[in-house]
N, C-alpha and C positions, 0 to 999 in steps of 0.2 A: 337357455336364457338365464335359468336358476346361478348355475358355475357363473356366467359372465358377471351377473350382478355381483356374487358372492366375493370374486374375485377384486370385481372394482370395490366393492365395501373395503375389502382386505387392505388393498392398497392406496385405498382412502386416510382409513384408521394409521397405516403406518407416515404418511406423509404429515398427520395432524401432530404423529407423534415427535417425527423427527422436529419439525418445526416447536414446537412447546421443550422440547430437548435440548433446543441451540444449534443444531447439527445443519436444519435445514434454512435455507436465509434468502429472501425474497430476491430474484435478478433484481430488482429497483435498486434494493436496498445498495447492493454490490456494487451497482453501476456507479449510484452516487458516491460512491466510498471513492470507487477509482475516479470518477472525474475531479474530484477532492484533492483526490492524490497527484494527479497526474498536472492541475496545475501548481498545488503548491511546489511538486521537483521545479516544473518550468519557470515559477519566479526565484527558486532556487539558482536553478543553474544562470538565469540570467545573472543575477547580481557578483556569478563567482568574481569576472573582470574589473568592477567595479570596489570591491570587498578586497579581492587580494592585489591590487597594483600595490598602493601605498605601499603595503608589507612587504613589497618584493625590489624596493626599491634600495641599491646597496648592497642586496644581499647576491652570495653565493649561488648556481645552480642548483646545486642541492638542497641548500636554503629555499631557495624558489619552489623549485619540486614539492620539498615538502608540505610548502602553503599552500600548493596549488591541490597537492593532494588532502590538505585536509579539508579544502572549499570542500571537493567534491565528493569526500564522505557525508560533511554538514548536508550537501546537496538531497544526496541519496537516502539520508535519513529519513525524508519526507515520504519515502516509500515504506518504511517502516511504520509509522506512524500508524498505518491502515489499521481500523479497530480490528479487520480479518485476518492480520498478519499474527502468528504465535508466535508472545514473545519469549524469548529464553528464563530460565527462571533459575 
């Protein structure tokens, strides 16, 4: 019984530590990060069609392509965003 306690102190003290460290981050916390995330993508991606018609009007395929592909970088950025995402440095 002594070891079992010992053990759960052990891996008490290290859970307190990762947490005070940064390393360790509440499921809550994460969820709301992604639920954050996951609609600002959605009002993202909604607005691509609305956002790139005008611009696409006249132009080229390739022209278009390109608008169309930078909506949906703009879009995906929202994923990036995440305060849990590493950002490059």
């Amino acid at each position: 019984a002594k070891t079992a306690e010992k053990v759960y102190q052990a891996k008490l003290k290290k859970l307190e530590y990762e947490e005070k460290e940064g390393s360790l981050i509440a499921k809550d916390t994460v969820a709301d990060d992604a639920f954050l995330a996951a609609n600002e993508l959605r009002s993202r991606l909604f607005s691509i069609a609305p956002r790139a018609a005008p611009r696409c009007e006249g132009k080229t395929a390739r022209e278009i392509e390109r608008i169309i592909e930078d909506e949906i970088n703009f879009a995906l950025q929202a994923l990036q965003e995440s305060r849990f995402i590493k950002q490059e440095e």
